[in-house]
C-alpha positions as CSV (number, residue, x, y, z in Angstrom):
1,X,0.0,0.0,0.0
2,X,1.3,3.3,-1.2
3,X,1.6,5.3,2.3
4,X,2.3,8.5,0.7
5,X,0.1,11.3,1.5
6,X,0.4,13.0,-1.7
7,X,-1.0,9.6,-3.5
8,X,-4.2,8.7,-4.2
9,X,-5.4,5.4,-2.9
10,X,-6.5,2.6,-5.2
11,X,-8.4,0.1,-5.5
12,X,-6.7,-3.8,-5.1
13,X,-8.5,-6.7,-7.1
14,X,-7.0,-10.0,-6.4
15,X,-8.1,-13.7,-6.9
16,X,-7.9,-15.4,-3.5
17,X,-9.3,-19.3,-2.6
18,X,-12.3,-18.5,-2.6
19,X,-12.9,-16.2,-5.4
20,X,-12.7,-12.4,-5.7
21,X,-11.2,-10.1,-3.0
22,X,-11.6,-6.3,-3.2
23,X,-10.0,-3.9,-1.2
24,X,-11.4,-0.6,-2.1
25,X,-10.1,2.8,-0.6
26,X,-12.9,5.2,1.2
27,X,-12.8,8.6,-0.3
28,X,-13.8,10.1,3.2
29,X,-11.1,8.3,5.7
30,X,-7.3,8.6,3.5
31,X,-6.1,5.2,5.2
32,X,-9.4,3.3,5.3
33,X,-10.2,0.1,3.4
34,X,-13.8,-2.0,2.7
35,X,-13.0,-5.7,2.0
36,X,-15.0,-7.4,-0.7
37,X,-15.2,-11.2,-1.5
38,X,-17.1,-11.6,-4.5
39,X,-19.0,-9.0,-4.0
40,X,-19.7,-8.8,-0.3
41,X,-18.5,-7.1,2.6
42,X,-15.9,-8.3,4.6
43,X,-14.4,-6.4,6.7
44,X,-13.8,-2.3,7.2
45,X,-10.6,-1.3,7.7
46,X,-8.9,2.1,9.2
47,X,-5.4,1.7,9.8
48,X,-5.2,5.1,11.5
49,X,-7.8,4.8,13.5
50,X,-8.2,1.1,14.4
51,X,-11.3,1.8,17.2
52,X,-13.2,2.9,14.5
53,X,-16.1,0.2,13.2
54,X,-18.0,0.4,10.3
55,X,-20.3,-2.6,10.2
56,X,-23.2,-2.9,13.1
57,X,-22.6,-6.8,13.8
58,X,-18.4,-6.0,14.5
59,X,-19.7,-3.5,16.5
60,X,-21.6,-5.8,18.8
61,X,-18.3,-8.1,18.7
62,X,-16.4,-4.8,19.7
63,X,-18.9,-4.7,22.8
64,X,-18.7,-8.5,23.3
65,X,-15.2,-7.6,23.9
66,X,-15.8,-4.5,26.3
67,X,-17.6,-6.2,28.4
68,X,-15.2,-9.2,28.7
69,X,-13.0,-7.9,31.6
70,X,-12.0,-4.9,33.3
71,X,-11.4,-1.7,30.8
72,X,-8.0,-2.3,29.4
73,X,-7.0,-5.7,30.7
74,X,-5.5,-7.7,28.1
75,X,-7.3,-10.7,26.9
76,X,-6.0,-14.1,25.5
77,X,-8.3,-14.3,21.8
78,X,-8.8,-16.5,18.8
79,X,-10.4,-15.6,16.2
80,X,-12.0,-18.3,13.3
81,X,-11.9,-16.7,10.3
82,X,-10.1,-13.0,10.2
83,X,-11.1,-11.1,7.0
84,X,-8.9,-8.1,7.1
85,X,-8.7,-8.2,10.7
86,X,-11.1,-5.4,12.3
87,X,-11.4,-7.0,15.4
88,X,-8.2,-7.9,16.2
89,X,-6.9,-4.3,15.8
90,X,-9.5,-3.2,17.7
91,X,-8.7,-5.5,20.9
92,X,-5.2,-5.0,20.1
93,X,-5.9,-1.2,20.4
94,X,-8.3,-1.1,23.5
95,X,-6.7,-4.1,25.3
96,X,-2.6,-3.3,24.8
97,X,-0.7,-6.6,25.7
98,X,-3.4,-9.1,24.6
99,X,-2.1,-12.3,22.8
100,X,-4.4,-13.2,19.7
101,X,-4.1,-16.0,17.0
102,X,-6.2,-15.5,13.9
103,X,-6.8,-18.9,11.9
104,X,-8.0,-18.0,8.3
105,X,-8.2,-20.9,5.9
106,X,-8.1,-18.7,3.2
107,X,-4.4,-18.3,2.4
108,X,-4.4,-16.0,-0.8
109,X,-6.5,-13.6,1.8
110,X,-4.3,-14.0,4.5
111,X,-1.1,-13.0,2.3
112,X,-2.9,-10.3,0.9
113,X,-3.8,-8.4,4.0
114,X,-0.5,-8.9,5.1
115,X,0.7,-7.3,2.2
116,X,-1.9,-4.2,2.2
117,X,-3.2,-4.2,5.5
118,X,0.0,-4.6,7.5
119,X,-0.1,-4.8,11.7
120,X,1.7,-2.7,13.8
121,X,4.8,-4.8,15.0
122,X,3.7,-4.8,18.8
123,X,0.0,-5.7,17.8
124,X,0.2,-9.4,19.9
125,X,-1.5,-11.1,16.3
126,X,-0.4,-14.2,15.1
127,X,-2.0,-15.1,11.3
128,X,-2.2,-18.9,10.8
129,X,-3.3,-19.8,7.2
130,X,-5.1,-23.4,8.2
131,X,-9.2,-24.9,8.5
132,X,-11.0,-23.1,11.5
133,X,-11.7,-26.3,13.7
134,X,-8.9,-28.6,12.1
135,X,-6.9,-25.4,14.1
136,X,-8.7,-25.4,17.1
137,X,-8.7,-29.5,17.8
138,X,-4.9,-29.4,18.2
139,X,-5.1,-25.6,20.0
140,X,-4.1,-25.8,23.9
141,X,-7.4,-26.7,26.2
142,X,-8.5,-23.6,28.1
143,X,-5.9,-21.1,26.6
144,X,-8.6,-18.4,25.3
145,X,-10.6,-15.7,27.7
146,X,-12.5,-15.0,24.3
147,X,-13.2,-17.2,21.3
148,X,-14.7,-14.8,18.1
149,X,-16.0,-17.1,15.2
150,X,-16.6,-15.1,12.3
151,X,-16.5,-18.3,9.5
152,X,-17.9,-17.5,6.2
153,X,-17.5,-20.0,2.7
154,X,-18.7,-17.6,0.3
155,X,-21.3,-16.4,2.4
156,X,-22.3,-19.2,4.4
157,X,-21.1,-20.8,7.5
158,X,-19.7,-24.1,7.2
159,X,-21.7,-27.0,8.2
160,X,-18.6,-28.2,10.4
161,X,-18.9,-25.1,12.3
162,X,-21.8,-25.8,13.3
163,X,-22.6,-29.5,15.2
164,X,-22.2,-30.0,18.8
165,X,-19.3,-31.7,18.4
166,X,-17.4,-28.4,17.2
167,X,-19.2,-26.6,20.4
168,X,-17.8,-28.9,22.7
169,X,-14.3,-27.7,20.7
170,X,-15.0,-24.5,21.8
171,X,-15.8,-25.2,25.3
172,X,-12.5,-27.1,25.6
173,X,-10.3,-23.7,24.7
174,X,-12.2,-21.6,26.7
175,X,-10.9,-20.6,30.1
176,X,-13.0,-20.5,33.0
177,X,-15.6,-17.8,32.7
178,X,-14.6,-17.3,29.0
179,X,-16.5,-16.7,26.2
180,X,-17.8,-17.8,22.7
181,X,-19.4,-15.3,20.3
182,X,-20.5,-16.2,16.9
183,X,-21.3,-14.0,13.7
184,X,-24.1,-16.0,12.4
185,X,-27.0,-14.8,9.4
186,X,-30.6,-15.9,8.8
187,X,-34.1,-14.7,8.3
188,X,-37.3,-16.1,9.4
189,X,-38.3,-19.1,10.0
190,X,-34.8,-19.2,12.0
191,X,-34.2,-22.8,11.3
192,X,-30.6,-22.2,10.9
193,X,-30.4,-20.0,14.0
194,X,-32.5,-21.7,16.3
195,X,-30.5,-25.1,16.1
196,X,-27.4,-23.1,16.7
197,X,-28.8,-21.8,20.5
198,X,-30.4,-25.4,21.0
199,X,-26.6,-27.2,20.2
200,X,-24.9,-24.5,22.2
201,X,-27.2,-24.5,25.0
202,X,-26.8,-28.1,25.1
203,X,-23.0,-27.9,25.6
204,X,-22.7,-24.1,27.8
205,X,-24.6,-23.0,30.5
206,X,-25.4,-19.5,29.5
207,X,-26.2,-18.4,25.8
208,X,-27.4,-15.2,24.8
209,X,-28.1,-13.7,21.3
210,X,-27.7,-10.3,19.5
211,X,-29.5,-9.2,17.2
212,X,-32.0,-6.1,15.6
213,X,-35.3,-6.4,16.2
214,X,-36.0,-5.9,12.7
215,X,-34.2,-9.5,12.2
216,X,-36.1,-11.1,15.2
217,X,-38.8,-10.2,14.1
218,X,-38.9,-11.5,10.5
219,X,-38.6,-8.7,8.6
220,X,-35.4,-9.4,6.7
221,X,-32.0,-11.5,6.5
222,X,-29.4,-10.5,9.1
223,X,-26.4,-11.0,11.2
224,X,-26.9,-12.1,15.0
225,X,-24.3,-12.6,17.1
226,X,-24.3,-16.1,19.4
227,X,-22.7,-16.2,22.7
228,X,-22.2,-18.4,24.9
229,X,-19.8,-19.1,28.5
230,X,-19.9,-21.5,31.1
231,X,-20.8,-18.6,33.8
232,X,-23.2,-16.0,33.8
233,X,-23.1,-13.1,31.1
234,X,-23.3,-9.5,31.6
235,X,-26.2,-9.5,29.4
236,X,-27.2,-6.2,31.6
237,X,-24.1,-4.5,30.6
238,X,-24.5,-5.6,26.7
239,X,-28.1,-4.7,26.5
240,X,-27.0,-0.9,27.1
241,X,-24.6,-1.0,24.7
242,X,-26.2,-2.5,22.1
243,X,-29.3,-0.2,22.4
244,X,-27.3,2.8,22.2
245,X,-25.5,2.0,18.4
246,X,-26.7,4.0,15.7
247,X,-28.9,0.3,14.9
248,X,-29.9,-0.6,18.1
249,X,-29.6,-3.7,18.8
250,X,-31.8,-6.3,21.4
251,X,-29.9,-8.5,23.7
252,X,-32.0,-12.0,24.4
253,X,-31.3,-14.3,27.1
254,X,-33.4,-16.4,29.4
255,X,-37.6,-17.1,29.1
256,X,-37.3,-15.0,25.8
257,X,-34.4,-17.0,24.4
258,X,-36.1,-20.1,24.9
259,X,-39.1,-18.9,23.6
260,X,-37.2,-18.1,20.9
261,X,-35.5,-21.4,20.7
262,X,-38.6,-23.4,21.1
263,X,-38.6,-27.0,20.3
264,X,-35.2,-26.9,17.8
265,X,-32.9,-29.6,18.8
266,X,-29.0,-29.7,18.8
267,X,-26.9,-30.7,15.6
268,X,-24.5,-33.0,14.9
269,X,-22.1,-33.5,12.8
270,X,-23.6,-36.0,10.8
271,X,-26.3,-34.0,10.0
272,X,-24.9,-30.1,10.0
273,X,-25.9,-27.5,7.8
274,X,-24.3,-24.8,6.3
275,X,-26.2,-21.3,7.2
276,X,-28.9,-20.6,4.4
277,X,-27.9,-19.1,1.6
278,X,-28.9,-15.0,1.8
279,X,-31.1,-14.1,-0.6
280,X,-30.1,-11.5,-3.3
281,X,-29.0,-8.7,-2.6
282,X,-28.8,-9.0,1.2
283,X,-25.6,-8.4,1.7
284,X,-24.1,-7.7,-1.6
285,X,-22.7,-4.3,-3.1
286,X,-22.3,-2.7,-6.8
């Protein structure tokens, strides 16, 4: 990336595993970048100001992470699936000292944010190019206060992301009192999303979800953000947060969550599913 001032940024197409990456420059922030993958969103990007978050659902991550520990203690994270790495910057900004390891199984991406996008040298991020869960099966047991899944093939989680066998992965590398929170997307009638709180709740004893009422509700495809921890969440703390963001946001947890959840059972892995398919448009730019 050309880091002189006088130079006007530009636009960087490349051919990665799994298509089409774009990382175009914003005309309104000189050292900001939008990620695109065959047309949709990844990731939003500003390397001067690394707090700063575009998209609503890495927002909600952002106050998943807030709310994790004490204001500034450093947090041990992995991340499945880093795009061009908005989250990690932002712990690695709000949380100095935190250790985090990215696992990406896209390697063509990987190298290519490393080329554009580059880290600060004291940023605590390790990049591993390798399959999200093949990564965490051989990761240390209880060696992450905060586990971030943000897994998309094209635009669908994989179906191996998604059984009660890979929750019971999760559980394993969480600490005591850490926590799992999962980028997730579907639209009513929730199949997809339901099954994920059922097989979660079946392994962890607390789950919440994140989401706009808007998406609740039926009206249209969305992100929701899963999470889940062996101890009780500050669902309290998250509610304010998420209500004040420019889309406000509804935390659900307890009677309301398993209303929500209603008689969906837990997946396996013999019979996973990939997240629906969004339909056109939803997420897709020109």
């Amino acid at each position: 990336m050309n880091d002189d001032p006088r130079a006007e940024p530009i636009p960087v197409v490349r051919e990665v595993d799994w298509g089409t990456a774009k990382l175009l420059p914003d005309v309104d922030r000189r050292r900001a970048w939008l990620l695109t993958v065959n047309g949709a969103p990844q990731s939003y990007v500003d390397l001067d100001d690394p707090t700063y978050i575009e998209f609503e659902y890495v927002r909600r991550l952002a106050h998943v992470v807030d709310c994790a520990a004490d204001e500034g203690a450093p947090l041990d994270v992995l991340h499945l699936g880093g795009g061009a790495l908005t989250l990690p910057r932002y712990v690695a900004a709000t949380r100095p000292g935190s250790r985090q390891d990215v696992v990406d199984a896209d390697r063509a991406l990987v190298q290519l944010v490393r080329e554009h996008l580059p880290l600060p040298p004291d940023a605590g991020i390790t990049l591993h190019a390798a399959d999200a869960r093949a990564w965490a099966e051989r990761a240390p047991a209880a060696s992450a206060d905060l586990l971030v899944a943000d897994v998309f093939g094209g635009s669908r989680v994989p179906a191996h992301l998604t059984s009660i066998e890979y929750a019971r992965v999760a559980e394993r590398l969480l600490k005591p009192g850490g926590i799992y929170a999962a980028n997730l997307a579907d639209g009513a009638p929730f199949a997809f999303l339901r099954s994920q709180l059922a097989t979660f709740r079946a392994v962890f004893a607390e789950v919440a979800l994140i989401a706009e009422p808007s998406v609740l509700r039926g009206r249209r495809f969305g992100n929701a953000v899963l999470l889940a921890s062996a101890r009780p969440l500050d669902v309290a703390a998250l509610a304010r947060r998420t209500a004040g963001d420019a889309f406000p946001a509804r935390v659900e947890h307890g009677d309301s969550l398993r209303r929500f959840v209603a008689d969906a059972r837990p997946v396996g892995d013999a019979d996973a599913q990939p997240s629906p398919e969004p339909p056109d448009g939803a997420f897709s730019i020109g």
